[in-house]
KOLNUTI-528861 format. One record per residue (C-alpha): x, y, z. Coordinates in pm, 1 decimal. Example, Ala and Ser with C-alpha at 12.3 -4.5 7.8 and 13.67 -1.06 7.14 Angstrom:
% residues 2
<atom <1230.0, -450.0, 780.0>>
<atom <1367.0, -106.0, 714.0>>
//
This chain:
% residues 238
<atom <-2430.5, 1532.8, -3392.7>>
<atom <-2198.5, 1484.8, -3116.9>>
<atom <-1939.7, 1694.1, -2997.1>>
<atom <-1590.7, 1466.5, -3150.2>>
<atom <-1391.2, 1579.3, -2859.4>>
<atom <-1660.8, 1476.7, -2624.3>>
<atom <-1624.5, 1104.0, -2774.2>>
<atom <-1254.4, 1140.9, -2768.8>>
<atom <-1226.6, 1222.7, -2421.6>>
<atom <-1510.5, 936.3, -2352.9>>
<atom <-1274.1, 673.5, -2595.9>>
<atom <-953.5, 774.9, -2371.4>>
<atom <-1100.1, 721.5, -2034.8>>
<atom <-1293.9, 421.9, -2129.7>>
<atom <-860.7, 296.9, -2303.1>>
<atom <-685.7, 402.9, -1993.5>>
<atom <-956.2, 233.6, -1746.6>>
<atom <-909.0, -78.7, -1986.8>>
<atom <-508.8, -54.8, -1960.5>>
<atom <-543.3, -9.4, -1545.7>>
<atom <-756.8, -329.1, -1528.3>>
<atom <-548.9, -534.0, -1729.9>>
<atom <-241.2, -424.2, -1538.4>>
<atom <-399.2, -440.3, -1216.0>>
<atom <-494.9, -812.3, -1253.9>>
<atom <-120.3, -855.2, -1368.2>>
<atom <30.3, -719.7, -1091.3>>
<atom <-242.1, -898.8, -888.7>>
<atom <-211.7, -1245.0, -1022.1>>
<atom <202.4, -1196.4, -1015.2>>
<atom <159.0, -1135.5, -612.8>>
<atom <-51.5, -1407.6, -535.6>>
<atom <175.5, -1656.2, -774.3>>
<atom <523.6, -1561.8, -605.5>>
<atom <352.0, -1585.9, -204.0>>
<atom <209.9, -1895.1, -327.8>>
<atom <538.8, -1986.3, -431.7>>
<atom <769.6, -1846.3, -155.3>>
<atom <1086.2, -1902.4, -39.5>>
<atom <1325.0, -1748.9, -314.0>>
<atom <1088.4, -1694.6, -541.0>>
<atom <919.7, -1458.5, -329.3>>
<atom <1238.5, -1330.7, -225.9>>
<atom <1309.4, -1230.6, -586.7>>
<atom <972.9, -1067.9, -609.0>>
<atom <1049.2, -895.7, -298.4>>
<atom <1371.2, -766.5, -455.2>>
<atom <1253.5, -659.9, -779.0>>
<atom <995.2, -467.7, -638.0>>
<atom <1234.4, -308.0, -383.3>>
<atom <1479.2, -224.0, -656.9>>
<atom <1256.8, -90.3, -877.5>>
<atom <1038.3, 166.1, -599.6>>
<atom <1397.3, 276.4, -474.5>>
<atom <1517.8, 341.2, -831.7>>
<atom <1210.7, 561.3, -840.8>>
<atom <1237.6, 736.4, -512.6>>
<atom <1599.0, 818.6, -667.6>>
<atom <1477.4, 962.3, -944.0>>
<atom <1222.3, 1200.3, -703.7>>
<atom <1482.8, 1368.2, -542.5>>
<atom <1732.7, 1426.2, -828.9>>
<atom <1471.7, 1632.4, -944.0>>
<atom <1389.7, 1783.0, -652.6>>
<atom <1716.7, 1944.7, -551.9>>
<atom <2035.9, 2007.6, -722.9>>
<atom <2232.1, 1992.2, -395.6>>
<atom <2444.1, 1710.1, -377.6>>
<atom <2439.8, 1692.1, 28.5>>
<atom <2089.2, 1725.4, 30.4>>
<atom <2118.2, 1454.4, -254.4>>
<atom <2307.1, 1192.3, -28.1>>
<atom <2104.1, 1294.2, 276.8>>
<atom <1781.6, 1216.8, 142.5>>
<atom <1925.2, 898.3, -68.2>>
<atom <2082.2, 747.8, 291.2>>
<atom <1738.1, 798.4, 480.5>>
<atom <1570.1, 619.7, 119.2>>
<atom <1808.1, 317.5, 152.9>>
<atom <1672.1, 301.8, 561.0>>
<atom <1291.7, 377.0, 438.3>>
<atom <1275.7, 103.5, 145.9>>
<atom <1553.6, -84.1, 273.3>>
<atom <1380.7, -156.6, 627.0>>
<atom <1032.5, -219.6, 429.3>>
<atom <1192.1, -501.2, 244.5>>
<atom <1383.9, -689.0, 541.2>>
<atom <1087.6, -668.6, 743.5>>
<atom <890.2, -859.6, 450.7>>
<atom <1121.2, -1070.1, 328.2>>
<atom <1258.8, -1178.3, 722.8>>
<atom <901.5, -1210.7, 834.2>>
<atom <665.2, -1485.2, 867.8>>
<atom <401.0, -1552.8, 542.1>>
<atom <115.3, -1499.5, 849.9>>
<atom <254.7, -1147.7, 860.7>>
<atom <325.5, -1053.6, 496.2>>
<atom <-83.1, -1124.0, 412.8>>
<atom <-163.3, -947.1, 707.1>>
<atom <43.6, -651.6, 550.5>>
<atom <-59.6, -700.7, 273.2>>
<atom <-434.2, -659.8, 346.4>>
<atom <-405.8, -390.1, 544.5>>
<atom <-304.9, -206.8, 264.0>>
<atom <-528.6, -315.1, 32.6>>
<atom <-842.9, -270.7, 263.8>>
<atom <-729.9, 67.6, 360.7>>
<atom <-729.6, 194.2, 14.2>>
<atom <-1061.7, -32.6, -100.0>>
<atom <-1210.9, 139.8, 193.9>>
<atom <-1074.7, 490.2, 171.8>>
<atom <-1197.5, 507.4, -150.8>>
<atom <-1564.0, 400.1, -110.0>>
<atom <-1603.8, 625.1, 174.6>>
<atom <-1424.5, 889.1, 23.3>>
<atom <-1627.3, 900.8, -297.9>>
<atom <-1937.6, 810.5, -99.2>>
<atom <-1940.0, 1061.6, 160.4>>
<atom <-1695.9, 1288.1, 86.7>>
<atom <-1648.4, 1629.9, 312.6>>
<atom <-1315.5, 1784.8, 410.7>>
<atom <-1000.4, 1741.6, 237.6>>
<atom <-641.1, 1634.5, 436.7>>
<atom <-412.5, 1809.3, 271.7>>
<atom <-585.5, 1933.6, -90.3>>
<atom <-235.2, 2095.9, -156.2>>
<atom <-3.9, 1733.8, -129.8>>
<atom <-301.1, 1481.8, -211.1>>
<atom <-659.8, 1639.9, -366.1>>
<atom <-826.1, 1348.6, -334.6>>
<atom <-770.6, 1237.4, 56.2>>
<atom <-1063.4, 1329.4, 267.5>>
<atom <-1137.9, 1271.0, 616.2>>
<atom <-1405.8, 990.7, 582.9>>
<atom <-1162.3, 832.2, 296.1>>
<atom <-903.5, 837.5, 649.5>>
<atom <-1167.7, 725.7, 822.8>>
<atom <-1294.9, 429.9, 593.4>>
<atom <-956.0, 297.6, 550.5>>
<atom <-892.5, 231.0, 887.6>>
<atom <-1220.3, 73.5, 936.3>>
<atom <-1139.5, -147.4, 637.8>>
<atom <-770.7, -255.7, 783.3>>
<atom <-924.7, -278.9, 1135.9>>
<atom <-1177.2, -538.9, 986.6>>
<atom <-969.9, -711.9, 756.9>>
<atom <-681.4, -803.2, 1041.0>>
<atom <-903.5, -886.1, 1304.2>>
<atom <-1091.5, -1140.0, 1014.1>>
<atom <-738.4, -1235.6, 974.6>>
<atom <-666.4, -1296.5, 1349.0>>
<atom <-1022.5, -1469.1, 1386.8>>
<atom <-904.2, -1682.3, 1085.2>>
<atom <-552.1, -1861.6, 1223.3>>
<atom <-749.4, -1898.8, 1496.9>>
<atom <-985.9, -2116.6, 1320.9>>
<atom <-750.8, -2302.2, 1163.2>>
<atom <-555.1, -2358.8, 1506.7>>
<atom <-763.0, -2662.1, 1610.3>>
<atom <-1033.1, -2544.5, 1821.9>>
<atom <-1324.5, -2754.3, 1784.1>>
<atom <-1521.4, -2572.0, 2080.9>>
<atom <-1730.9, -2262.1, 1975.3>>
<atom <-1682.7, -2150.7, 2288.5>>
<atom <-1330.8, -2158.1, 2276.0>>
<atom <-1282.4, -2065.8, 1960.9>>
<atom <-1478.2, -1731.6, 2102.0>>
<atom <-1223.1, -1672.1, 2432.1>>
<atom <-923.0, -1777.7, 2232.4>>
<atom <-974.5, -1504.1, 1943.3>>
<atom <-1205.8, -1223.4, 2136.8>>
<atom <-930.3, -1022.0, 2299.8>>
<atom <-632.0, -1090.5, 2003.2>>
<atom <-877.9, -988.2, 1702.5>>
<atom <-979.1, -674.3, 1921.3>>
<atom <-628.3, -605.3, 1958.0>>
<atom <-540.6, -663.5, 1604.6>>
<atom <-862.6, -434.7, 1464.8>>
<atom <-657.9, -174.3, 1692.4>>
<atom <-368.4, -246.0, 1508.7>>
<atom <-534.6, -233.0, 1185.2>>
<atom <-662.2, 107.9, 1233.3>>
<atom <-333.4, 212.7, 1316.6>>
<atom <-187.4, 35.3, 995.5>>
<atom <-398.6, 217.5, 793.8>>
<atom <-327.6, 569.1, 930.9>>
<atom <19.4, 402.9, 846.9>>
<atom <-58.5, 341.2, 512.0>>
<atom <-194.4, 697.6, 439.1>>
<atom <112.1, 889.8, 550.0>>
<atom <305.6, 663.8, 337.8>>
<atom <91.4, 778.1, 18.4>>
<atom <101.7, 1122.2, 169.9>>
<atom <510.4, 1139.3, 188.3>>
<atom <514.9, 964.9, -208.9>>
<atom <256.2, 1223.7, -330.6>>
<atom <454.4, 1531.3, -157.6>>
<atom <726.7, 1417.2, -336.9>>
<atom <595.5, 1393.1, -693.6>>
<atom <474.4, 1767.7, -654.0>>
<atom <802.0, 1862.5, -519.1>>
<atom <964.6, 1666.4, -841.4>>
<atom <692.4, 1859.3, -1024.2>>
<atom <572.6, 1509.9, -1206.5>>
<atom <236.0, 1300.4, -1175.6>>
<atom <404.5, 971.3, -1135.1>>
<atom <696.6, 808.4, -1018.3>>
<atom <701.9, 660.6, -1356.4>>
<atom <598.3, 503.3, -1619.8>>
<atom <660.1, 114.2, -1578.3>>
<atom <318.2, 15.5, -1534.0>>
<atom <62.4, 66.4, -1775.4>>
<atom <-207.7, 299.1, -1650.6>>
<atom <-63.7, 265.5, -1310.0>>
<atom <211.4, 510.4, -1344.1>>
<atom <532.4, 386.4, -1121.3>>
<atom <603.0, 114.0, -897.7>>
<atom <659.6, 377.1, -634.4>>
<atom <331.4, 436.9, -666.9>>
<atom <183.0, 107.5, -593.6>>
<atom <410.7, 2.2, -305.0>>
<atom <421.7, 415.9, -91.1>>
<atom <146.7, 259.7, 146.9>>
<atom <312.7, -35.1, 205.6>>
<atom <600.1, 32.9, 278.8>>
<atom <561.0, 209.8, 610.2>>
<atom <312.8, -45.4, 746.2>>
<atom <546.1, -318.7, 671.2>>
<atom <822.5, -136.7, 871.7>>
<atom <538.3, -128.6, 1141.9>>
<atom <499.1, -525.3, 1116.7>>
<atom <878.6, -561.1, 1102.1>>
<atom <874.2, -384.6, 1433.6>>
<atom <597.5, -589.3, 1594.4>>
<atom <667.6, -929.6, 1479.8>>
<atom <1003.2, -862.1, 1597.3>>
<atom <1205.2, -960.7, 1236.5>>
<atom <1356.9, -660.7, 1222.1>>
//
C-alpha cells in the first residue's frame, strides 16, 4: 500500500499546478484582451494593476518597519518606483508596451529553462534560492532574441519589398535592440530581486493572496516594472 501522505502531497501539487494554469491563462487572456482593446481600456488595466502592486508594496513595508519616517521614506520612493512604471506604459507607444512586455516574459521563460537545465551557482541563495547564474544568463539571451525578432518584425511590416533592404534596414537596429534586450533582462531580474528581498524582510512568501496559485500581483508585475521605467526612459515618454 501506499504511503497516504505521499498521495496527499502528490494530490496538492498536482491542485495547486491546476489552480496556477487556470489563473495564468486568466491573467494571460485579460492582457492580450485590454492591449487589443487600448486606449482607456488599457488605461484602466494599466491602473488596476498599478493600484493593486502598490497596495501590495504598502503592505511590505508596514511590516517591515514600525518607524513611521522610514514608513513615508520608503512609501515616497514606492509612489516614484510604481508610479514611473505606469506613466511610462500607459504614455508610451503600443510598439513599446509589447516590446516590454516580452522582454519580461522571455527573460523569465528563458531563465527558467536554463536555470533548471543547467543549473550551477546561485545569485543570491539568501534573497532568491532559485536564481542561478545560467537562469541570468538565459534570460537575457531570451529578451535579447525576442526584441531584436521584434525590431526585425516592424521592420517587415514597414514596406520593404527588397530582401536586401529589408537586411540593411533591420541589421544594425535589431543588433542594437538584442543589446538592449540583454540589458532589459538584467533589468528584469533586479526587479524580482528587490520584490523577493522584500517579502523576506516582511517575513511572508507572497505579496498576497489575490491570485490563485500565483500569490500577489506584486509578484507578477516586480520584473516589469523596472524595465518599463527603462523603456519610459528610451522612448522618451517619460
Amino acid at each position: 500500500m501506499r504511503d497516504a501522505s505521499v498521495d496527499g502531497d502528490g494530490l496538492k501539487k498536482k491542485s495547486d499546478l491546476g489552480v496556477r494554469a487556470v489563473s495564468a491563462v486568466i491573467m494571460l487572456a485579460v492582457t492580450i484582451t485590454a492591449l487589443w482593446l487600448g486606449g482607456v481600456w488599457l488605461d484602466i488595466f494599466f491602473a488596476l494593476v498599478t493600484f493593486a502592486a502598490f497596495a501590495e508594496f504598502v503592505r511590505l513595508i508596514l511590516r517591515i518597519t514600525d518607524s513611521p519616517l522610514k514608513r513615508v521614506i520608503s512609501i515616497v520612493l514606492g509612489v516614484v518606483y510604481i508610479g514611473f512604471a505606469a506613466i511610462s506604459l500607459v504614455q508610451a507607444d503600443s510598439y513599446y508596451v509589447i516590446a516590454a512586455l516580452g522582454a519580461v516574459v522571455f527573460t523569465d521563460t528563458f531563465a527558467y529553462f536554463f536555470g533548471r537545465t543547467i543549473g550551477g551557482p546561485k545569485i543570491a541563495p539568501r534573497i532568491s534560492p532559485s536564481k542561478t547564474w545560467a537562469g541570468l544568463f538565459g534570460g537575457m539571451v531570451g529578451a535579447a532574441l525576442w526584441l531584436g525578432l521584434w525590431v526585425s518584425t516592424f521592420h517587415y511590416t514597414s514596406g520593404y519589398t527588397e530582401w536586401a533592404d529589408f537586411l540593411e534596414a533591420t541589421s544594425q537596429d535589431s543588433m542594437g535592440a538584442a543589446v538592449i534586450g540583454a540589458i532589459l533582462a538584467i533589468a528584469a531580474q533586479s526587479g524580482d530581486f528587490f520584490e523577493s528581498w522584500l517579502k523576506r524582510k516582511a517575513g511572508v512568501k507572497d505579496s498576497s493572496n489575490l491570485i490563485p496559485g500565483h500569490g500577489g500581483v506584486f509578484d507578477r508585475v516586480d520584473g516589469i516594472i523596472p524595465v518599463a521605467c527603462i523603456v519610459g526612459l528610451l522612448s522618451g515618454v517619460a
